[in-house]
Backbone as numpy.savetxt, mean C-alpha at the origin, in Angstrom:
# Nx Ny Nz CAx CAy CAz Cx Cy Cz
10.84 9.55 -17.86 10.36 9.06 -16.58 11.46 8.25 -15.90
11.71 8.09 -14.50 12.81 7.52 -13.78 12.50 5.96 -13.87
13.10 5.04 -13.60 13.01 3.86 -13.24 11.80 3.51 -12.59
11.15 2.86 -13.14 10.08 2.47 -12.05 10.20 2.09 -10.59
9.54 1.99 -10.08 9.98 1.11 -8.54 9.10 0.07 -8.69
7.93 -0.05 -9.31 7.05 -0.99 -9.52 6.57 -1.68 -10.83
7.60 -2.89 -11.77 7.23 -2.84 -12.97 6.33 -4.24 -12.88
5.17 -4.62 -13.35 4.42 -5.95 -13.69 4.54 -5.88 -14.72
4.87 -7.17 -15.42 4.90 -7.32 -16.98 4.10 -9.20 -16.73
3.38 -8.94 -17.72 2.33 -10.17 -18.17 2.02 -11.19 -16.99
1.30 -10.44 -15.81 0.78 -11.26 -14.79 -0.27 -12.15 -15.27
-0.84 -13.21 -14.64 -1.37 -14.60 -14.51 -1.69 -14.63 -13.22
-2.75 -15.31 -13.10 -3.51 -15.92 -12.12 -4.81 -16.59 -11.58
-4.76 -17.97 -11.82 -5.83 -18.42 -11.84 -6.11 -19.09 -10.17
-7.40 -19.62 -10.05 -7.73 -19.75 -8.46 -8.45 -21.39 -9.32
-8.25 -22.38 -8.67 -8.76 -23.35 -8.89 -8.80 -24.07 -10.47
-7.04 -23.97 -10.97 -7.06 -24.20 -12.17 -7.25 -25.83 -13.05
-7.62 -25.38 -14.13 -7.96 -27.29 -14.74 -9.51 -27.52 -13.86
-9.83 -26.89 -13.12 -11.42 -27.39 -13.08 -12.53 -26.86 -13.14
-13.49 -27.01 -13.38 -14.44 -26.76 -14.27 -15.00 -25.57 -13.13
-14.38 -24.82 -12.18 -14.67 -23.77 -11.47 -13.85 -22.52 -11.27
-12.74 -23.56 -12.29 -11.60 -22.35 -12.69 -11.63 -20.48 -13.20
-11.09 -19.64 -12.05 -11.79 -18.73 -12.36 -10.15 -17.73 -12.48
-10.60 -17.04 -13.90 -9.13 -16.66 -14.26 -8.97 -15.14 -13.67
-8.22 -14.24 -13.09 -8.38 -13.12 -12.58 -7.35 -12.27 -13.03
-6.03 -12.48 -13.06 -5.53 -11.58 -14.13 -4.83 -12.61 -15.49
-5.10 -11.71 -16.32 -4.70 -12.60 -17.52 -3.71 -11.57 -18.69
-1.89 -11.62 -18.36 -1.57 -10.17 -18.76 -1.52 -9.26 -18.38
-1.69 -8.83 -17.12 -1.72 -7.80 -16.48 -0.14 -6.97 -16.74
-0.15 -5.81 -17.27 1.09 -5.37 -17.19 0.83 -3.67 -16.40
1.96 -3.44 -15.64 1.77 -2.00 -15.17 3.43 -1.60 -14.91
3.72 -0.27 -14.73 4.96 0.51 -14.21 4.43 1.56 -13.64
4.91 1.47 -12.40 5.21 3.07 -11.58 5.89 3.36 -11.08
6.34 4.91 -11.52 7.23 5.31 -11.57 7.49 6.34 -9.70
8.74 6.37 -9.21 9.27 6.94 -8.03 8.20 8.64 -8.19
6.78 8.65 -7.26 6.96 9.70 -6.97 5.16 9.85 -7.23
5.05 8.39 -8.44 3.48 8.62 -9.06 2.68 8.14 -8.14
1.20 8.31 -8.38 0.18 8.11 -7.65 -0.65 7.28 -8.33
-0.89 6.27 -8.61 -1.48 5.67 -9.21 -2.94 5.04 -8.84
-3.71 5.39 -9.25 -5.34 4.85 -8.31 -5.40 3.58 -9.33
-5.96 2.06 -8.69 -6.36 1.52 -9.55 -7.56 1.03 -9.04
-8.52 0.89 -9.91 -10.22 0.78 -10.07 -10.61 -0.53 -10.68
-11.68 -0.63 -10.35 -12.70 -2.16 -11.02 -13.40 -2.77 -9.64
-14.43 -3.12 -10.21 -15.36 -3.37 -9.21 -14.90 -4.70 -8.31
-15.48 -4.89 -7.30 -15.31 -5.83 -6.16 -15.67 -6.97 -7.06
-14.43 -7.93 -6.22 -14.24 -9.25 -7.29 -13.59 -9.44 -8.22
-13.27 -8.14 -8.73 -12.90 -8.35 -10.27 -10.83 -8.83 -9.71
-10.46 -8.73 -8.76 -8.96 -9.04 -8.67 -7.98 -7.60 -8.06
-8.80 -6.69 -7.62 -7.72 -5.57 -6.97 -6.88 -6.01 -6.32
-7.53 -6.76 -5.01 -7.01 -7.14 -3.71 -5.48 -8.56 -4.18
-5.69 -9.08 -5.19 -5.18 -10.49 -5.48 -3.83 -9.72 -6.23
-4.50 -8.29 -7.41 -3.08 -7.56 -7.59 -2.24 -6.79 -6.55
-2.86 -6.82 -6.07 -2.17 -5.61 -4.60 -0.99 -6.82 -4.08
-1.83 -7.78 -3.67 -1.27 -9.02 -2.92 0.46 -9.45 -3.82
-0.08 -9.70 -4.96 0.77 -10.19 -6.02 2.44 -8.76 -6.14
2.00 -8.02 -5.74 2.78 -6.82 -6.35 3.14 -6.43 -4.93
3.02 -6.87 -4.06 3.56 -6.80 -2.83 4.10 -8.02 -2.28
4.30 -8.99 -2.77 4.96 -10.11 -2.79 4.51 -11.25 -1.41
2.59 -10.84 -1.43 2.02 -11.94 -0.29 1.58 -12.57 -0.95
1.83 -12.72 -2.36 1.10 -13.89 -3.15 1.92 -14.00 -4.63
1.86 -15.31 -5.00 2.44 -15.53 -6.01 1.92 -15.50 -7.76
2.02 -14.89 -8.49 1.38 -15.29 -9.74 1.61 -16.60 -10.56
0.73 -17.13 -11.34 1.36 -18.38 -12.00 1.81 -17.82 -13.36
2.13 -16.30 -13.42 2.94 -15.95 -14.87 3.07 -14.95 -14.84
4.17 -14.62 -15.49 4.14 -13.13 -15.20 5.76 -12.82 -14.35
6.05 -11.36 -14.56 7.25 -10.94 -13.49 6.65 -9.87 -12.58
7.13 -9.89 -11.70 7.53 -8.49 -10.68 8.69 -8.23 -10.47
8.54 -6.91 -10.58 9.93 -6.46 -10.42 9.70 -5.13 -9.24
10.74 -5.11 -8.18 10.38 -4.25 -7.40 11.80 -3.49 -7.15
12.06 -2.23 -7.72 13.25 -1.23 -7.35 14.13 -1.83 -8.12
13.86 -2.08 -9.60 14.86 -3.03 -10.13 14.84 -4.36 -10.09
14.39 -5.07 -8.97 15.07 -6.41 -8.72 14.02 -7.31 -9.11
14.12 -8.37 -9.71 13.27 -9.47 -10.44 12.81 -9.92 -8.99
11.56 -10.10 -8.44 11.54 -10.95 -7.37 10.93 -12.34 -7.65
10.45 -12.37 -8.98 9.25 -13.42 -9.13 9.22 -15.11 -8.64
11.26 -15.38 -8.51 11.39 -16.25 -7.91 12.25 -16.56 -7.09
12.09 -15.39 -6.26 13.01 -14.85 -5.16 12.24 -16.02 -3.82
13.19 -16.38 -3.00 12.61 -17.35 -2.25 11.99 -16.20 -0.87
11.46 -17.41 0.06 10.70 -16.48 1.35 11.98 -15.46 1.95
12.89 -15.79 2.12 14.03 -14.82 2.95 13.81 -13.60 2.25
14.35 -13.65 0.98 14.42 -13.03 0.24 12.99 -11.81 -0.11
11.77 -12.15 0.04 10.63 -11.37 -0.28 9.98 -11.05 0.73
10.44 -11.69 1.99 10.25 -11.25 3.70 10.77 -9.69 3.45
12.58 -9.65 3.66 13.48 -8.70 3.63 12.77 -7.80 2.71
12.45 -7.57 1.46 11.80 -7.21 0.27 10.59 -6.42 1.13
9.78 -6.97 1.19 8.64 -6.37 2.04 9.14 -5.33 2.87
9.90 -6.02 4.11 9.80 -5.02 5.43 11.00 -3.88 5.41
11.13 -3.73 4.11 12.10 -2.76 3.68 11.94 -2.05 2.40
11.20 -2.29 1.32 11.32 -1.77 0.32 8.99 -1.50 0.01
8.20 -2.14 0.66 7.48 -1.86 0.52 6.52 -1.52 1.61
5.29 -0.62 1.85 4.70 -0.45 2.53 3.50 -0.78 2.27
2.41 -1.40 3.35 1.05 -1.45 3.23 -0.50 -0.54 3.80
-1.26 -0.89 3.58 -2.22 0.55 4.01 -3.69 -0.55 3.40
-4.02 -0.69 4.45 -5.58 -1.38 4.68 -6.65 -1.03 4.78
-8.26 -1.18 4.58 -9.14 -0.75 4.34 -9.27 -0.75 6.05
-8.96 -0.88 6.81 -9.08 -1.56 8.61 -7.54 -1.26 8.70
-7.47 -0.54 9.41 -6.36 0.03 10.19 -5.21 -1.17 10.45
-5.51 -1.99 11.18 -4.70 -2.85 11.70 -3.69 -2.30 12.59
-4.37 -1.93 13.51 -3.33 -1.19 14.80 -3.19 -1.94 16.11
-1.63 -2.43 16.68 -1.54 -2.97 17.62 -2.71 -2.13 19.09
-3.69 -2.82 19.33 -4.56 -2.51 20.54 -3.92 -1.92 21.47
-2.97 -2.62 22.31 -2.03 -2.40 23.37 -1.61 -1.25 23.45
-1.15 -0.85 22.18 -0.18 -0.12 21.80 -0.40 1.43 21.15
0.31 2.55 21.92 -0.44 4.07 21.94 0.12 4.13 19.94
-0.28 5.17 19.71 -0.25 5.39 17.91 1.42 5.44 17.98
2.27 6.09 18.62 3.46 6.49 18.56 4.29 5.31 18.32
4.13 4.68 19.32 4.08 3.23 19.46 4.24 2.20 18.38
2.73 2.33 17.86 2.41 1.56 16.46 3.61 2.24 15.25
3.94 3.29 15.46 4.62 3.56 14.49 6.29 3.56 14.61
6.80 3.55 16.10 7.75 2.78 16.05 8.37 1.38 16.33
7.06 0.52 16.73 7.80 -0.92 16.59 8.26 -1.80 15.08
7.52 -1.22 14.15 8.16 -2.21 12.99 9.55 -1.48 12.85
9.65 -0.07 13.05 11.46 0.41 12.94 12.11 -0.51 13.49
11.50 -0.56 15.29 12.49 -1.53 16.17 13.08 -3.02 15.23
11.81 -3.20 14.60 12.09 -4.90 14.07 12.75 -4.48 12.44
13.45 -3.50 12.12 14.18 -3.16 11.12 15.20 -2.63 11.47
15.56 -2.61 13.09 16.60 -2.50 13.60 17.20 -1.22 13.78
15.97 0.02 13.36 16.83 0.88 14.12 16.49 1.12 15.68
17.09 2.06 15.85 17.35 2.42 17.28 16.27 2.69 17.84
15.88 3.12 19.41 14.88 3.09 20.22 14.58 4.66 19.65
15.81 5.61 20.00 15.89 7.29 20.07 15.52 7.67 18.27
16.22 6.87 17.97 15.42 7.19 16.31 14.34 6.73 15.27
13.88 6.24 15.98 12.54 5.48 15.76 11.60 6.69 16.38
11.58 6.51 17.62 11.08 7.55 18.09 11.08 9.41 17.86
12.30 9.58 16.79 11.76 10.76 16.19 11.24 10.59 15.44
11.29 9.50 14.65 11.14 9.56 13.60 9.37 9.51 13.57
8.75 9.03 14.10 7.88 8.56 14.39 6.38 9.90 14.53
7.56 10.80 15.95 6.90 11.91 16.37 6.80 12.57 14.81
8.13 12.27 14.17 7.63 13.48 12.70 6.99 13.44 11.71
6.84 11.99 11.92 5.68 11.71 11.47 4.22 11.53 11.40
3.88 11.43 13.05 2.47 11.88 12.89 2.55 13.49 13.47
3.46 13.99 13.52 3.41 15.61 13.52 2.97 15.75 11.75
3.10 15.44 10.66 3.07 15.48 9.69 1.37 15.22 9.18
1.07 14.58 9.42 -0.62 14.19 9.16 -1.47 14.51 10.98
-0.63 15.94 11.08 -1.48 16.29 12.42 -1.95 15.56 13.79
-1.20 14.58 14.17 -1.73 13.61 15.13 -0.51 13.59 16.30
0.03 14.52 16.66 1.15 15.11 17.43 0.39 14.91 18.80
-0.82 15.20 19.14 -1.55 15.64 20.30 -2.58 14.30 20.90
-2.01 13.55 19.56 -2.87 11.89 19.94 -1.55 11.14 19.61
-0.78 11.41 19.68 0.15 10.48 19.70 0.38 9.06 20.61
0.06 9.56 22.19 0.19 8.95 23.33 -1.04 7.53 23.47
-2.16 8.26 22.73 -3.37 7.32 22.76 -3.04 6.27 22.18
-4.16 4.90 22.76 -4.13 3.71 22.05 -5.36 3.70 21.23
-5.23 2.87 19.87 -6.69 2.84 19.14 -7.75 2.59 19.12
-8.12 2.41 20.08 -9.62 1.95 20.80 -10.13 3.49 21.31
-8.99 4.20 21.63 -9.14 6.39 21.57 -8.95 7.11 20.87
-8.81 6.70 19.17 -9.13 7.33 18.01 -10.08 7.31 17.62
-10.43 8.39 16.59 -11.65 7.87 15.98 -11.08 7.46 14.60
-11.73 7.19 13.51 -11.75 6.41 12.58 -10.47 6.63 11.68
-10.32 8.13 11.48 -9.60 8.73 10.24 -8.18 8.71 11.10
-8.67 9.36 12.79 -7.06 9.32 13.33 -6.76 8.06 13.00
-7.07 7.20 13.06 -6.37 5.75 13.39 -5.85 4.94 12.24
-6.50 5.46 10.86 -6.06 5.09 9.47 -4.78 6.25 9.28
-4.70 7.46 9.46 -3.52 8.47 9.58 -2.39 7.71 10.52
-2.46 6.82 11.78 -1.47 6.20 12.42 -0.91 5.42 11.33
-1.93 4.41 10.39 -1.55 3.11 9.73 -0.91 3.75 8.76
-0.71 5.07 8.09 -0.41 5.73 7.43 1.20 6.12 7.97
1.31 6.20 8.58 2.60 6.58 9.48 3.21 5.43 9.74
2.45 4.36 10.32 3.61 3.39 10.27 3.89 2.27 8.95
3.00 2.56 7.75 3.20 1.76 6.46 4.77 2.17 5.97
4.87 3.88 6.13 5.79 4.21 5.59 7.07 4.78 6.84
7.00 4.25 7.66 7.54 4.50 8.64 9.42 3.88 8.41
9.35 2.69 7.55 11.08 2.21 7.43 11.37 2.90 5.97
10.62 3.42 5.90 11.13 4.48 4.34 11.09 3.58 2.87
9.98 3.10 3.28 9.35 2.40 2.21 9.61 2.83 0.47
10.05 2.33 -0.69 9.99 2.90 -2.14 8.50 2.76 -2.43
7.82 1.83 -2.20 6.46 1.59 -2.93 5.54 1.63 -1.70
4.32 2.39 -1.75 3.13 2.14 -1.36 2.40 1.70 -1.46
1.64 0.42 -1.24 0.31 -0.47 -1.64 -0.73 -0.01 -0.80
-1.79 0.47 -1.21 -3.47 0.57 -0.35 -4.14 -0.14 -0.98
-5.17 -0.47 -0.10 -6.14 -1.10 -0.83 -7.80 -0.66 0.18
-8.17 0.00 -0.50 -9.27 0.64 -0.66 -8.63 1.18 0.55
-8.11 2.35 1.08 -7.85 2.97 2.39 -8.99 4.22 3.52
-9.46 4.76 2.53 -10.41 5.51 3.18 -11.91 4.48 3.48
-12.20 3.22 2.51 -13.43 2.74 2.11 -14.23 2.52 3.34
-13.76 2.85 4.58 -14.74 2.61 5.97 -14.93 3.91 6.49
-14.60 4.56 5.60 -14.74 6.22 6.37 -15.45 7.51 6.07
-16.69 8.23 6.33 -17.37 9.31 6.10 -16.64 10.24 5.18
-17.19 10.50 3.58 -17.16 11.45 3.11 -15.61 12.62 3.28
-16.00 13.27 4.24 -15.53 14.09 4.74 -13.73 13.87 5.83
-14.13 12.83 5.68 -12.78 12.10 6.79 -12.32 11.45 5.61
-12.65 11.00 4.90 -12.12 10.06 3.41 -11.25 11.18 2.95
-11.74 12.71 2.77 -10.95 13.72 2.00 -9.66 14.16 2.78
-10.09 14.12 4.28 -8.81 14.55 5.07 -7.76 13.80 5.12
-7.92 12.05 5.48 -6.88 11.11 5.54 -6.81 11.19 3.97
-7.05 11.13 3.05 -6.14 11.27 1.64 -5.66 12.02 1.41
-6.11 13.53 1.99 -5.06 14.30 2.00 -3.06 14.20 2.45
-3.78 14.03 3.74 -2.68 13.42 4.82 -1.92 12.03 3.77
-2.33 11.17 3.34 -1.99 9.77 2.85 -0.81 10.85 1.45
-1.68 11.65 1.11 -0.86 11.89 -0.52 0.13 12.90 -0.18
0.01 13.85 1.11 1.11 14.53 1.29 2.02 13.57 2.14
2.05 12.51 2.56 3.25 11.42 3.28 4.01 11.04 1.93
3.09 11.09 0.60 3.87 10.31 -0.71 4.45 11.23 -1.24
4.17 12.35 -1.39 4.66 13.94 -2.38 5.94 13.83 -1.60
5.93 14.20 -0.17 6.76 14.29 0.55 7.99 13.65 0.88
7.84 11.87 0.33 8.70 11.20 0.35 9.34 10.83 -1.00
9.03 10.83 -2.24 8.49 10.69 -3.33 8.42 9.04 -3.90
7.53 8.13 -2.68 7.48 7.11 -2.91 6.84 6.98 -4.18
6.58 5.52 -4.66 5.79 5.41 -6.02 4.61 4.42 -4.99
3.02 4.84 -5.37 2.14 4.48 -4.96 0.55 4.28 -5.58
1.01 2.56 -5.38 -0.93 2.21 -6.12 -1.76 1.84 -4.82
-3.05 2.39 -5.58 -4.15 2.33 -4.59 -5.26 1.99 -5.23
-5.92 0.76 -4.64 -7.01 0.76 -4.95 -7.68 1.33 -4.16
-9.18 2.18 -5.24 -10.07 2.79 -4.70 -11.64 2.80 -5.65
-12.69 2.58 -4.45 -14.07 2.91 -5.24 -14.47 4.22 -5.35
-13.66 4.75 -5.18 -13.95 6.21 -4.95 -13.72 7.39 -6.07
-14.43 7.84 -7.26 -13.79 8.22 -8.26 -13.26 9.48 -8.10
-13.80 10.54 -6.84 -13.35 11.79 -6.79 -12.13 11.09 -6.30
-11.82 9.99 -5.65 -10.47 10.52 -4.90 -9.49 9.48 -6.23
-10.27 8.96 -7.07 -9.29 8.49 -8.54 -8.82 9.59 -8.97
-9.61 10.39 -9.08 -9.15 11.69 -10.24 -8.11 12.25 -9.31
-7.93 12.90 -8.63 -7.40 13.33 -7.78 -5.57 12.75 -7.82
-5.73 11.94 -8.23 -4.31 10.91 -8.07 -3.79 10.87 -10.06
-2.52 10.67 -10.10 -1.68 11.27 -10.52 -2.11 10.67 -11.99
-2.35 9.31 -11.98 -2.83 8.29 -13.28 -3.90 7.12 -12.37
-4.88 6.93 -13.67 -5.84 5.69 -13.26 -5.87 4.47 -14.23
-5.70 3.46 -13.67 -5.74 1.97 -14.43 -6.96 1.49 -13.87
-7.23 0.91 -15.06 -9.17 0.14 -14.28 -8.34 -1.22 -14.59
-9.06 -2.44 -13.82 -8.82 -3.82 -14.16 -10.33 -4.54 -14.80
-9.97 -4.72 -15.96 -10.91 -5.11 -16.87 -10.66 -6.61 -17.83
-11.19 -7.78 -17.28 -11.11 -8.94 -18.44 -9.44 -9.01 -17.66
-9.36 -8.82 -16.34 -8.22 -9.52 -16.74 -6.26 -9.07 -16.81
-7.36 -7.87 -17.06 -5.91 -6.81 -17.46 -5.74 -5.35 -17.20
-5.00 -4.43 -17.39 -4.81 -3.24 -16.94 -4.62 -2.89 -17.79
-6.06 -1.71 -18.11 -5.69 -0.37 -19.13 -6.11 0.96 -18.51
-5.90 1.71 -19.25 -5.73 3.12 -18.74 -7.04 3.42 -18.19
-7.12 4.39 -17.17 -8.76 4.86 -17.25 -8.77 5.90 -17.78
């Protein structure tokens, strides 16, 4: 197997520690993924998806434990340092779109380029080839208040991985969306990853679309084992 892009070794994390409301959420957590895998990870609401997602994308800190992202130790990498980290080496993907209003899909998918400094003209292909890619060529122009649900998670999809992201983070991505639109945007979501051969975890309640994905980790007590 290649280098991981995503290694956790013995995460920690407690929320309100030393008092008697102290509630422990990962305890040990270890994971690797590797450039290219798909990784679904599972466990019910509450149990700490959202807090690992957070942690392994470097919007939150563990009190033990390493991350390591593309090689590089970040665990006590300062803010400059895990800013840059982020808006370059990782991508995000939300249960809620999070799409600039103002702003037509094309748009949404080339302003974080702009703020990674590339160019106006290459942003903008890049952009078109990308939602030419998950079919949204013909809604490009629209703003998100003129999508419907799945177009508008397929935009957030386009612009997560839009600066050529190594790692993908979702967290629950289809979970607001009909059946049937859940199967199409994961389609679309897993051919953006095949295609790029990012390495990508996702949480999901969804077990057809667990199986479906390359390996499954449940979070249980604390920790990550296989599903």
């Amino acid at each position: 197997m290649s280098e991981a892009v995503l290694r956790l070794a013995g995460l920690e994390k407690r929320y309100n520690p030393g008092r008697p409301n102290e509630v422990k959420v990962l305890e040990g957590a270890d994971l690797s993924v590797a450039p290219g895998e798909v990784v679904a990870l599972v466990a019910p609401s509450g149990a700490g998806k959202s807090t690992l997602l957070h942690i392994a994308g470097l919007l939150d800190t563990p009190d033990g434990g390493t991350v390591e992202i593309a090689g590089h130790d970040m665990t006590g990498a300062g803010d400059r340092a895990r800013t840059a980290t982020r808006r370059g080496a990782v991508g995000f993907v939300y249960q809620f779109h999070h799409l600039l209003p103002e702003f037509s899909a094309a748009e949404n998918v080339i302003l974080p380029q702009l703020a990674h400094g590339v160019s106006a003209g290459a942003a903008a292909d890049r952009a078109a080839a990308l939602l030419a890619s998950v079919g949204m060529t013909a809604r490009a122009g629209h703003r998100p208040a003129e999508l419907s649900g799945g177009e508008q998670q397929r935009v957030a999809f386009c612009r997560a991985v839009a600066n050529g992201p190594q790692l993908l983070l979702a967290d629950e991505p289809t979970g607001n969306l009909d059946p049937t639109t859940s199967d199409t945007v994961f389609d679309a979501l897993m051919g953006l990853v095949r295609e790029t051969g990012m390495a990508a975890l996702i949480a999901t309640h969804n077990p057809a679309l667990a199986a479906r994905m390359d390996r499954i980790v449940r979070l249980e007590g604390g920790r990550l084992v296989a599903g």
